[in-house]
C-alpha positions as CSV (number, residue, x, y, z in Angstrom):
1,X,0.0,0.0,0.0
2,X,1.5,3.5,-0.9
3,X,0.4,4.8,2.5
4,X,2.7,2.9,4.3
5,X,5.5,3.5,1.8
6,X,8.4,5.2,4.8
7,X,11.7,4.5,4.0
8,X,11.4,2.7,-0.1
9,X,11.3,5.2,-3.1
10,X,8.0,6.7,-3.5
11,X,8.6,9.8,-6.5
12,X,11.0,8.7,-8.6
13,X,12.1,10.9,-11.2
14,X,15.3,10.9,-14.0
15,X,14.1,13.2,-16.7
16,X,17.4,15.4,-18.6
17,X,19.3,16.9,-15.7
18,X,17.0,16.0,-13.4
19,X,17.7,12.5,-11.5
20,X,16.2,12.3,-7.6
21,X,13.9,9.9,-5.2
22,X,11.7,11.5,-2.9
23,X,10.3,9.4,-0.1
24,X,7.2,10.2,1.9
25,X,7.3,13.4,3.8
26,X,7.8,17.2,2.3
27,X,9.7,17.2,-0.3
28,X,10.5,20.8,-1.0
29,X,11.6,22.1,-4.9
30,X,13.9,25.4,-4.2
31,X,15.1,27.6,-6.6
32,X,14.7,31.0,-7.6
33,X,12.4,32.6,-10.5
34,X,12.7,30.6,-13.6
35,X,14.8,28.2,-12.5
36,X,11.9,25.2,-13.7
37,X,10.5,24.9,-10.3
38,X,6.6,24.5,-11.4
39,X,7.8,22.9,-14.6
40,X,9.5,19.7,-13.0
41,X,6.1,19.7,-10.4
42,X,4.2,19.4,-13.3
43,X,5.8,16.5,-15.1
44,X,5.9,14.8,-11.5
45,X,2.4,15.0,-11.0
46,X,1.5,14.0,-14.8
47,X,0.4,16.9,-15.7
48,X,2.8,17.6,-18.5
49,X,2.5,15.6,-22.0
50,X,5.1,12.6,-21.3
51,X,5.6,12.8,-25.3
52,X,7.0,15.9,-24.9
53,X,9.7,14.2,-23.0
54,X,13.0,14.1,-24.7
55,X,14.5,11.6,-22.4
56,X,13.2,10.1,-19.0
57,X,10.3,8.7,-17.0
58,X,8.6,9.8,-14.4
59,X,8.0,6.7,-11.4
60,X,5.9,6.2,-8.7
61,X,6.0,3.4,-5.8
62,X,8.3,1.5,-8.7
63,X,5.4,2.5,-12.0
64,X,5.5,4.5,-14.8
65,X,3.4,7.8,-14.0
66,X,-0.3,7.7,-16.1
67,X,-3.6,9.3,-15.8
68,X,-4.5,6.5,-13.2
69,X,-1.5,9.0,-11.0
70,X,-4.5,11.6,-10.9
71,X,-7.2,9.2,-8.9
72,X,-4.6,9.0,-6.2
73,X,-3.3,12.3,-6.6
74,X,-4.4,15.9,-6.1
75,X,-2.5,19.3,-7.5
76,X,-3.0,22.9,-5.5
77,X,-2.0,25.1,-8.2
78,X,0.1,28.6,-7.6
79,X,-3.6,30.9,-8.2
80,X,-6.4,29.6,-6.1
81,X,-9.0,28.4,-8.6
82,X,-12.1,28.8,-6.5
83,X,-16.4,29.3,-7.4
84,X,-15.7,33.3,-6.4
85,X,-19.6,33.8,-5.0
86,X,-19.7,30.7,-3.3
87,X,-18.5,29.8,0.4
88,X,-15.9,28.5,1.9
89,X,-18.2,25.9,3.1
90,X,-20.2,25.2,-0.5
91,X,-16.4,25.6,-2.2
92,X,-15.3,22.2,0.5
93,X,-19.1,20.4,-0.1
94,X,-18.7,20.8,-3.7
95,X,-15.1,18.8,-3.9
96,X,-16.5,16.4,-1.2
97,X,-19.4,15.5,-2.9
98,X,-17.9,14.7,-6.0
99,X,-15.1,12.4,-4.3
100,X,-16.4,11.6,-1.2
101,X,-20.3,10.3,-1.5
102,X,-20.4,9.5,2.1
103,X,-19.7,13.1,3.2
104,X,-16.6,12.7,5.1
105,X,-15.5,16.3,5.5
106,X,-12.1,17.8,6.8
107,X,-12.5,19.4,10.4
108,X,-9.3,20.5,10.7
109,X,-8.6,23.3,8.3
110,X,-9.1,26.0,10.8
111,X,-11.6,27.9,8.6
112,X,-14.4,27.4,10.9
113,X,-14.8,31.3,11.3
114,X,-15.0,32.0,8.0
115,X,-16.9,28.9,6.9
116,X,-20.1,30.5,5.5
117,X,-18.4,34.1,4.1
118,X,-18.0,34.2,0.5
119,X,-14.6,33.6,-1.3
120,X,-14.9,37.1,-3.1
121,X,-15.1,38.7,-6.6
122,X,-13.7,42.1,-7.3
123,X,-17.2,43.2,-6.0
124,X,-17.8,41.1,-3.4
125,X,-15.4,41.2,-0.2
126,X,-14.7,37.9,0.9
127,X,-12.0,36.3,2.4
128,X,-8.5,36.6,3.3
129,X,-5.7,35.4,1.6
130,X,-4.3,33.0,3.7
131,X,-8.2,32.1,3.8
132,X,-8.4,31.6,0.1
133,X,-5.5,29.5,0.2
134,X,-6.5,27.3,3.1
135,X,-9.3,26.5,1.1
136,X,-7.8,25.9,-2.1
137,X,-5.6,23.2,0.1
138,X,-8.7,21.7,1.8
139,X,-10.4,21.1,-1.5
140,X,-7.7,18.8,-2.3
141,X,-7.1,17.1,1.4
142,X,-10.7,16.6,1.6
143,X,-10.1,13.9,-1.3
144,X,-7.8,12.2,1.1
145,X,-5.3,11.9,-1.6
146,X,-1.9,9.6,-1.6
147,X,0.5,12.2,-3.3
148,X,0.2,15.8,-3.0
149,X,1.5,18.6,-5.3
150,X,1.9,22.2,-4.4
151,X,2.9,24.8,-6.4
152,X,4.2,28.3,-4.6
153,X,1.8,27.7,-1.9
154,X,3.5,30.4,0.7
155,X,4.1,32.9,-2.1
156,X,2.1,36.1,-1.3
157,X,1.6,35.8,2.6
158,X,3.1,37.1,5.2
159,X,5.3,35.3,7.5
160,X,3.1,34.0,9.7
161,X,0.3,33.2,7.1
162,X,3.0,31.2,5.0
163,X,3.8,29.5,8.0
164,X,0.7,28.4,9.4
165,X,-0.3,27.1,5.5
166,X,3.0,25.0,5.4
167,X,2.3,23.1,9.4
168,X,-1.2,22.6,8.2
169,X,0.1,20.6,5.1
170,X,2.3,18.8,7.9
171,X,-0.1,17.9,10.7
172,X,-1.4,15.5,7.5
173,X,0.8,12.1,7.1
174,X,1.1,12.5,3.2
175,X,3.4,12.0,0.5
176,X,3.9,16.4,-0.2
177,X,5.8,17.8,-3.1
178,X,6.0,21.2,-3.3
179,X,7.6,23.9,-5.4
180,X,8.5,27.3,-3.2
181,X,10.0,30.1,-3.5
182,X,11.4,31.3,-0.1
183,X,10.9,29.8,3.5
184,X,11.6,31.3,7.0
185,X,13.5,28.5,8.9
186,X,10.2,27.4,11.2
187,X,8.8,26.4,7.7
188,X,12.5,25.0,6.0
189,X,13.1,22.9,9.7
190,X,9.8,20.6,8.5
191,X,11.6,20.0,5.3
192,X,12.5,16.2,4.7
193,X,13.3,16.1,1.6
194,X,15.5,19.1,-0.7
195,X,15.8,19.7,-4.0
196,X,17.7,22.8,-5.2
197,X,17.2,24.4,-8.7
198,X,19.0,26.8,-10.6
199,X,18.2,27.5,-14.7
200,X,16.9,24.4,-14.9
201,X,19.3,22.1,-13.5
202,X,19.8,20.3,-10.2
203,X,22.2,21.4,-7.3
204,X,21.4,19.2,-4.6
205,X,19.0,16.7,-4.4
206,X,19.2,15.1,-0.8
207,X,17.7,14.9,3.0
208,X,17.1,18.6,3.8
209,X,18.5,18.7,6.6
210,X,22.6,17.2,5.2
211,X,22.2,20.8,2.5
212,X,24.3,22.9,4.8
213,X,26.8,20.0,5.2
214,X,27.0,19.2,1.5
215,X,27.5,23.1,0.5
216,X,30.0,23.5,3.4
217,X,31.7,20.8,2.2
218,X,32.4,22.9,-1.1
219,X,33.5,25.7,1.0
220,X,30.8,28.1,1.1
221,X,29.9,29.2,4.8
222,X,26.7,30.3,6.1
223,X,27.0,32.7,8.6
224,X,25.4,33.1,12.3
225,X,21.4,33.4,12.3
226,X,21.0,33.3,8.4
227,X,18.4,31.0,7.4
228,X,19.6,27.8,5.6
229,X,16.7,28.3,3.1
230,X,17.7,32.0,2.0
231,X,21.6,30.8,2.2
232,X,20.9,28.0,-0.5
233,X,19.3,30.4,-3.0
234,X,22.2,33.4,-2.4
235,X,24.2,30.7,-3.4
236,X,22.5,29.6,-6.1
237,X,22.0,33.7,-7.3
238,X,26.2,34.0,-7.0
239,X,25.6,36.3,-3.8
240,X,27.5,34.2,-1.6
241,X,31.1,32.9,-2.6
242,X,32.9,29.7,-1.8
243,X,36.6,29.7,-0.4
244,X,37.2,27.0,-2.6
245,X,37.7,28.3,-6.2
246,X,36.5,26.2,-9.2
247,X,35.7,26.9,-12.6
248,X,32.3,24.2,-12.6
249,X,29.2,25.2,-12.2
250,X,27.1,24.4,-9.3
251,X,25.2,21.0,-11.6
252,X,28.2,19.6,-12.4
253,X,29.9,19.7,-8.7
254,X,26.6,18.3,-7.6
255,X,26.6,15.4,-10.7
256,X,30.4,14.4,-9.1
257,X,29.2,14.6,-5.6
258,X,28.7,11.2,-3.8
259,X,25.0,12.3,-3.4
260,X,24.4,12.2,-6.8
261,X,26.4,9.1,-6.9
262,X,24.4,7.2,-4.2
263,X,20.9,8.7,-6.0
264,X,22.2,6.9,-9.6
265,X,22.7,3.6,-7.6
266,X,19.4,3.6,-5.7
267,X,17.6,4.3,-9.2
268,X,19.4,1.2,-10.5
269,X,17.3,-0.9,-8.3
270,X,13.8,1.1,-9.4
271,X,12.2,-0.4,-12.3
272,X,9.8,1.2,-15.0
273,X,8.9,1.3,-18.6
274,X,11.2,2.9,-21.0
275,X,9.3,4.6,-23.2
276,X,7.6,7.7,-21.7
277,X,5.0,7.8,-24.6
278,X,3.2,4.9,-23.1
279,X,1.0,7.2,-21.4
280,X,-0.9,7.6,-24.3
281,X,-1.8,4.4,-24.5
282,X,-2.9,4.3,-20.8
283,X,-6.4,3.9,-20.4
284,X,-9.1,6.4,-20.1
285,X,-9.1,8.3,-16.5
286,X,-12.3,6.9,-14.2
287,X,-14.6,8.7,-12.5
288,X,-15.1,8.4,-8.4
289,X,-18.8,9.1,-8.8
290,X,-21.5,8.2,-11.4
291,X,-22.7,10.4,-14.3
292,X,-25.8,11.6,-13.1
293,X,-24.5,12.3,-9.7
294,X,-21.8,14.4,-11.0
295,X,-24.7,15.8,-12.9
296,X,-26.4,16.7,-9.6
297,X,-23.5,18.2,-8.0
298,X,-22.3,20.8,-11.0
299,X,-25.6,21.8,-11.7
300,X,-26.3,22.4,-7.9
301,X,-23.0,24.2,-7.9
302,X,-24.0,26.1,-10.8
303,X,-27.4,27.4,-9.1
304,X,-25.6,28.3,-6.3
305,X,-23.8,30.7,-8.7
306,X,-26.3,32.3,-10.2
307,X,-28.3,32.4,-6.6
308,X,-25.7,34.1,-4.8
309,X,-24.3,36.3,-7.6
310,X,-28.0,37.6,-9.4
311,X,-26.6,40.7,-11.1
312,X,-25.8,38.8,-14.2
313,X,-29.5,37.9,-14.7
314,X,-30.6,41.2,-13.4
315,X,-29.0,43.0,-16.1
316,X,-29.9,40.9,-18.7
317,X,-33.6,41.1,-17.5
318,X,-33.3,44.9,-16.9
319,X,-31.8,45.4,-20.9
320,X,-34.6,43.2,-22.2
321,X,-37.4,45.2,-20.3
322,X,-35.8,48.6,-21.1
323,X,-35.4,47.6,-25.1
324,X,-38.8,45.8,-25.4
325,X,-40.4,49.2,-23.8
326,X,-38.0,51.1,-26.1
327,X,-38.9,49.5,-28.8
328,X,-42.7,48.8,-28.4
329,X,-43.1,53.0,-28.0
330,X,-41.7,53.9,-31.2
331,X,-43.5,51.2,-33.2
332,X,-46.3,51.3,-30.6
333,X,-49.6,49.6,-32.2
334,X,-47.9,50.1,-36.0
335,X,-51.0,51.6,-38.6
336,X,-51.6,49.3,-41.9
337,X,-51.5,52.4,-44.1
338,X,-49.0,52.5,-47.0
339,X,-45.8,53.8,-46.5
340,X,-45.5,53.5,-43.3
341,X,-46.9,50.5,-42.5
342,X,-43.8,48.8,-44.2
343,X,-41.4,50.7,-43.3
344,X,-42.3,50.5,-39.4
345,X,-42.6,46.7,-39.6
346,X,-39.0,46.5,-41.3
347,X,-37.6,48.6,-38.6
348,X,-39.3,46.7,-36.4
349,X,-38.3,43.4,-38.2
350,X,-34.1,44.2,-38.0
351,X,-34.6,45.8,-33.9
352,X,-36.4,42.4,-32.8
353,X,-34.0,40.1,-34.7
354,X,-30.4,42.6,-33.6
355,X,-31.6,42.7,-29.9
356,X,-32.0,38.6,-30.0
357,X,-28.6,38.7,-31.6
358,X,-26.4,41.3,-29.5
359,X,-28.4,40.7,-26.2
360,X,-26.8,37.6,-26.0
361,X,-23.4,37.9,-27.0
362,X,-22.4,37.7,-23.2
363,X,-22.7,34.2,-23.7
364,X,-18.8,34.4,-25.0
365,X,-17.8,34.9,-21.9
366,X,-19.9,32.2,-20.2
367,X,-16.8,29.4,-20.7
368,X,-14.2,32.0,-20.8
369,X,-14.6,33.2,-17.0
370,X,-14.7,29.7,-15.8
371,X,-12.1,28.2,-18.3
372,X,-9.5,27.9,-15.2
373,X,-12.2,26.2,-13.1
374,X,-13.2,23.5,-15.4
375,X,-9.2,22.7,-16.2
376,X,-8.4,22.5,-12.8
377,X,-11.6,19.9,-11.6
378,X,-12.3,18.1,-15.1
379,X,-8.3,17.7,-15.0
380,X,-8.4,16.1,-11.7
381,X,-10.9,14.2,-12.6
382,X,-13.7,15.4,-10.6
383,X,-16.8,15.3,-13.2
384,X,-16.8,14.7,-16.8
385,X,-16.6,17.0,-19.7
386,X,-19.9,16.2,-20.8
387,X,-21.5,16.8,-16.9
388,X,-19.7,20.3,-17.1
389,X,-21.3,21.1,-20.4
390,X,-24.6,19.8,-19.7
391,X,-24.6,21.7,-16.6
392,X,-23.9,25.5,-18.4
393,X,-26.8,24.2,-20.7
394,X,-29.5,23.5,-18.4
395,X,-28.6,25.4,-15.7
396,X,-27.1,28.8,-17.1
397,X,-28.2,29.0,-20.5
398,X,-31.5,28.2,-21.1
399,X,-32.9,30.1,-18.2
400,X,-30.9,33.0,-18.7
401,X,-31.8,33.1,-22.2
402,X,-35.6,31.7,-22.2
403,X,-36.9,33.7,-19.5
404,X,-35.6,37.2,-20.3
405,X,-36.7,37.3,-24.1
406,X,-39.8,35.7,-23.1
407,X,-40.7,38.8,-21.4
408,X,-39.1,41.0,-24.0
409,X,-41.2,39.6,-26.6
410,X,-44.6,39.6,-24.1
411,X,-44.0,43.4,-24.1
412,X,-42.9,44.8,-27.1
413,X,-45.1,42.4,-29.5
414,X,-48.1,43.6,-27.1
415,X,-46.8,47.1,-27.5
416,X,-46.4,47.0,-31.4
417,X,-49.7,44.6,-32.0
418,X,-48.7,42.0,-33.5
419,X,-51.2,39.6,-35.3
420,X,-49.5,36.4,-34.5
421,X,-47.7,36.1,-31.2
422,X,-47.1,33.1,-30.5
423,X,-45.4,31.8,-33.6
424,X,-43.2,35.2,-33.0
425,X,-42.7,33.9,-29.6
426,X,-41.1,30.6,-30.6
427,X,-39.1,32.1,-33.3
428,X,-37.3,34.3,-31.2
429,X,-36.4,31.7,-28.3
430,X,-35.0,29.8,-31.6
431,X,-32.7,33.1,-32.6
432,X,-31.8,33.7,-29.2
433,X,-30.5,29.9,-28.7
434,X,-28.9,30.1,-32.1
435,X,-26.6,32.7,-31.2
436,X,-26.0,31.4,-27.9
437,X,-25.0,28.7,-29.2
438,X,-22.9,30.1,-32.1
439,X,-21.6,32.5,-29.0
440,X,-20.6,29.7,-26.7
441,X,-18.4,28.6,-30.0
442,X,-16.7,31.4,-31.5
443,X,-16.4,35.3,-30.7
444,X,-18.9,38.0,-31.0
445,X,-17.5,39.2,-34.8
446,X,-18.2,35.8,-36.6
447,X,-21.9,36.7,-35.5
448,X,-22.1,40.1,-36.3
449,X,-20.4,39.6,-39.4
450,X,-22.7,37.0,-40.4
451,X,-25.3,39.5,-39.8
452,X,-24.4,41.3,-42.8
453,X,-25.5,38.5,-45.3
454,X,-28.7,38.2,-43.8
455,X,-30.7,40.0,-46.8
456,X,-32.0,42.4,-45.5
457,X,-29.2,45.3,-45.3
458,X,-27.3,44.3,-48.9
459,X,-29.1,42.8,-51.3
460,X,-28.0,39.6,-52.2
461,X,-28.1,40.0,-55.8
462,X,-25.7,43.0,-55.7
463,X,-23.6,41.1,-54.0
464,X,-20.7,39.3,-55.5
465,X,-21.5,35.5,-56.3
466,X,-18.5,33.9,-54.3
467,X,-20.3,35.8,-51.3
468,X,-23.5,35.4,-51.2
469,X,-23.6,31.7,-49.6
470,X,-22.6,33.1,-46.7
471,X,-26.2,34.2,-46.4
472,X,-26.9,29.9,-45.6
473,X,-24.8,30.3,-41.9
474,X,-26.8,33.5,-41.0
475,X,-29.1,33.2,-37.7
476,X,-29.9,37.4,-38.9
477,X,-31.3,35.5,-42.3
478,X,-33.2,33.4,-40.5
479,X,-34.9,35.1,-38.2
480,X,-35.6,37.7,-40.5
481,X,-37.5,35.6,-42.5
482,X,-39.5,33.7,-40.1
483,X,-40.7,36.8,-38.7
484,X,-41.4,38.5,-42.0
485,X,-43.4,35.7,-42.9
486,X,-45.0,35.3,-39.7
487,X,-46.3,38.9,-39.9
488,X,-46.8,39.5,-43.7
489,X,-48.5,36.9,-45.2
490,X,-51.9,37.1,-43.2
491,X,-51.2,41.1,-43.5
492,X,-53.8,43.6,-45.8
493,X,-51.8,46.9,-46.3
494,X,-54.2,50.8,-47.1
495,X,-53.1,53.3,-49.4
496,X,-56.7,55.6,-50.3
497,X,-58.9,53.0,-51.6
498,X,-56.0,50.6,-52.9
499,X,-54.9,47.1,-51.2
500,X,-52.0,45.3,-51.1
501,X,-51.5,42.4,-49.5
502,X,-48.0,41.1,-47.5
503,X,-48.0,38.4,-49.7
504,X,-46.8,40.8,-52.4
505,X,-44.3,41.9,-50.4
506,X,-43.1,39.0,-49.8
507,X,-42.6,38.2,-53.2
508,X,-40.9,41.5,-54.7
509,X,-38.1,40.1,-51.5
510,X,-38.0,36.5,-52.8
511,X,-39.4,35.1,-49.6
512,X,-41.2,31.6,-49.6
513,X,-43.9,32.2,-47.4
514,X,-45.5,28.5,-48.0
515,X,-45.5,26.2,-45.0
516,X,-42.7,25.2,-45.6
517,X,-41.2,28.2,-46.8
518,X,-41.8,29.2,-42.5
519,X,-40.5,26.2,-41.2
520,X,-37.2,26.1,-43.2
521,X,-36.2,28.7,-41.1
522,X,-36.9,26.9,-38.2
523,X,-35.2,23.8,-38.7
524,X,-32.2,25.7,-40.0
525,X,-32.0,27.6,-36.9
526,X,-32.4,23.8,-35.0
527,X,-29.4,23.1,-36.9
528,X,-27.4,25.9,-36.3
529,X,-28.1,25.3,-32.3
530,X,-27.1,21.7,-33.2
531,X,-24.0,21.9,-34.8
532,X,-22.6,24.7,-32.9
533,X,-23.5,23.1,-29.5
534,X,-21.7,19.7,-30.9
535,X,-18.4,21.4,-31.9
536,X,-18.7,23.5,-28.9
537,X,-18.8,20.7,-26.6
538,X,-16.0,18.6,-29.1
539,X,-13.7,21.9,-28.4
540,X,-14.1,21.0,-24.4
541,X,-13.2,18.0,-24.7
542,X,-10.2,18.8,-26.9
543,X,-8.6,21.4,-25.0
544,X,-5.3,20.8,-23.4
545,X,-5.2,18.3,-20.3
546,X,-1.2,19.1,-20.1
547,X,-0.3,22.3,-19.1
């Protein structure tokens, strides 16, 4: 059992110029900015593409690191990644749930005072630092992992706030591994394990507490009260000078040393696959909890967000009630006399059709904001791609889209007096899903751009041949003509004592206004929201897992 792995290897690693075992304990990464400290944590904890290797493997408790490393494993990245409007508490519950069915929550994380206050957004004042921190750790203790990977977690805090985050980690028995920065002695003194850094190579690699020996032993001397932690690095920086002369570099006195020696002979004995491409062929990571219940959980989670952080919908109610209102007073109950009669309903026509366009271009940002969220929990495994996406599409986009043009088009069709309603009604909740849809999928100028070929601004005739099909991807096109339909072809136009009819109208634009004719639009627009949705769920799927 990996838990009571003590004294055999438990991380081994021999990747380029990096060759070290780290047993369980701290084991600290050292080095100053650049110097590959988050880079080698990554490729530890599997989060790096092993093809991307050049040379090495990656071993743990005597195995050849896969995705399987991430069930056991869990990864505290440098940023806290945390649900901003939700609580400390809901933040823990969520990443319990999701691993831990039964419920079995961390006590010890000392966050008990601040258990029901909100993380915090740049509006909402939440939590402290260290706070956010503590939290960001207990998400990943509460899984009760095997290995755990830290990345800077002191940098930022004070003193004391660095300290009390670092004899938190050690009041668990884990396997830690840890990048950092700097360390005030009451934090290096819980070190067990070292490894020094500098421009991407290896210094020392060894029981923290034999580094002063080995670096005295190459003549450089630490003087009364410094900190063994800040000595290392002014050593490493070429502050600090050794009475022993040499023209090598600090990696290649540490490749002669008998510590390096005794590491090549201990990873002798350890025993892996060769080729570090075989994690590709490892099989697909499992899942702690079902589907469904994963299904549960986000969309809970997701509720939660809107619940606790309304503005979002507020506004986009707010702007629909303020357009419709704007909109049904200047074409408030439009006359059937000739010209005006046309030209109101056209206006009309492109204001109905733009709002259900632009209103919901926020959508964009729907994925974007949370693009660090998903990485971090889909990464580890928490819930599924599919659960995540599902989730945003029950939860967050059909009610923020459905319920505010819902209203919008109660008020403004009422306002304007429009024959048929309903139909108008159903065509709009089908534009306003289309670009949703086409939003959650690419940026807000492919929209507006398609927008153009829509008919109704340029004429398609004039336009140049090679251009014109664009008018087939346009959800402006569409809508356009499903509601020019919907409100022309029943429609008897005045001018004195002459008629005309909205069929004619139709006609002189080249619009089928059969049955069919209507419902084109509306299937085209269900395929639009089809295939957009599908590659926008693909694209989850495909982005990155290696950082």
């Amino acid at each position: 059992s990996t838990h009571d792995v003590e004294e055999r290897a438990f991380n081994c690693f021999d990747i380029s110029c990096f060759s070290g075992i780290m047993k369980t304990g701290l084991n600290a990464v050292m080095g100053a900015t650049g110097s590959g400290k988050t880079s080698l944590l990554d490729v530890l904890a599997g989060r790096k593409d092993p093809r991307g290797l050049r040379s090495g493997q990656v071993v743990v408790d005597n195995k050849v690191v896969t995705s399987d490393l991430r069930l056991m494993s869990a990864y505290v990245v440098q940023d806290d990644i945390l649900m901003d409007t939700l609580t400390v508490r809901e933040n823990l519950l969520f990443s319990g749930n999701l691993w831990l069915p039964r419920k079995q929550y961390s006590t010890e994380l000392g966050l008990e005072d601040c258990a029901d206050t909100k993380i915090g957004t740049e509006f909402i004042r939440g939590v402290s630092g260290g706070e956010r921190k503590r939290c960001s750790n207990g998400m990943e203790l509460i899984t009760s992992p095997t290995l755990l990977f830290l990345d800077e977690p002191t940098t930022g805090f004070d003193s004391n706030t660095a300290n009390s985050i670092i004899a938190l980690l050690h009041r668990y028995k884990l396997n830690y591994n840890f990048s950092i920065h700097q360390a005030r002695y009451s934090i290096f003194r819980l070190f067990d394990h070292l490894t020094l850094l500098h421009k991407g190579e290896t210094v020392y690699a060894g029981p923290a507490g034999k580094a002063m020996d080995y670096f005295q032993s190459l003549g450089y001397i630490c003087e009364a009260f410094n900190n063994p932690a800040d000595f290392f690095l002014d050593i490493t920086n070429g502050e600090t000078s050794s009475s022993m002369p040499t023209e090598k570099s600090l990696a290649e006195l540490y490749r002669e040393s008998h510590n390096c020696a005794a590491v090549k002979e201990e990873l002798k004995c350890i025993t892996g696959p060769s080729d570090p491409s075989s994690e590709a062929k490892s099989k697909a990571p499992s899942y702690v909890t079902s589907f469904f219940y994963q299904l549960k959980v986000v969309c809970w989670r997701t509720v939660l967000n809107i619940v606790k952080n309304p503005q979002t919908l507020y506004a986009q109610m707010a702007l629909n009630i303020i357009c419709a209102l704007l909109i049904g007073l200047i074409y408030y109950q439009m006359p059937l006399t000739l010209p005006e009669a046309l030209q109101n309903r056209i206006g009309a026509f492109f204001f109905l059709i733009i709002n259900m366009v632009f209103g919901n271009l926020s959508a964009v940002e729907l994925f974007i904001n949370e693009r660090a969220i998903f990485w971090r929990f889909s990464t580890a495994t928490y819930y599924r791609t599919s659960v995540y996406f599902l989730s945003k599409v029950f939860v967050d986009l059909l009610p923020n889209r459905i319920v505010p043009i819902f209203i919008f088009s109660c008020i403004s069709y009422y306002m304007m007096g429009y024959i048929h309603g309903l139909p108008v009604l159903c065509i709009d909740h089908m534009v306003s899903l289309a670009e949703v849809s086409l939003a959650f999928l690419v940026s807000a100028s492919v929209s507006s751009f398609a927008m153009v070929f829509g008919g109704f601004l340029v004429n398609l005739n004039s336009m140049l041949s090679w251009l014109s099909w664009l008018k087939w991807a346009s959800i402006f096109k569409y809508g356009l003509d499903a509601v020019t339909i919907n409100e022309m072809k029943g429609q008897v136009f005045y001018s004195g004592n002459a008629t005309l009819k909205g069929k004619m109208y139709l006609q002189s634009q080249g619009i089928d206004y059969s049955v069919w004719g209507f419902w084109q639009n509306q299937v085209a627009l269900l395929g639009i929201i089809l295939v957009c949705m599908t590659f926008a769920y693909l694209l989850l799927r495909r982005i990155n897992r290696w950082k």
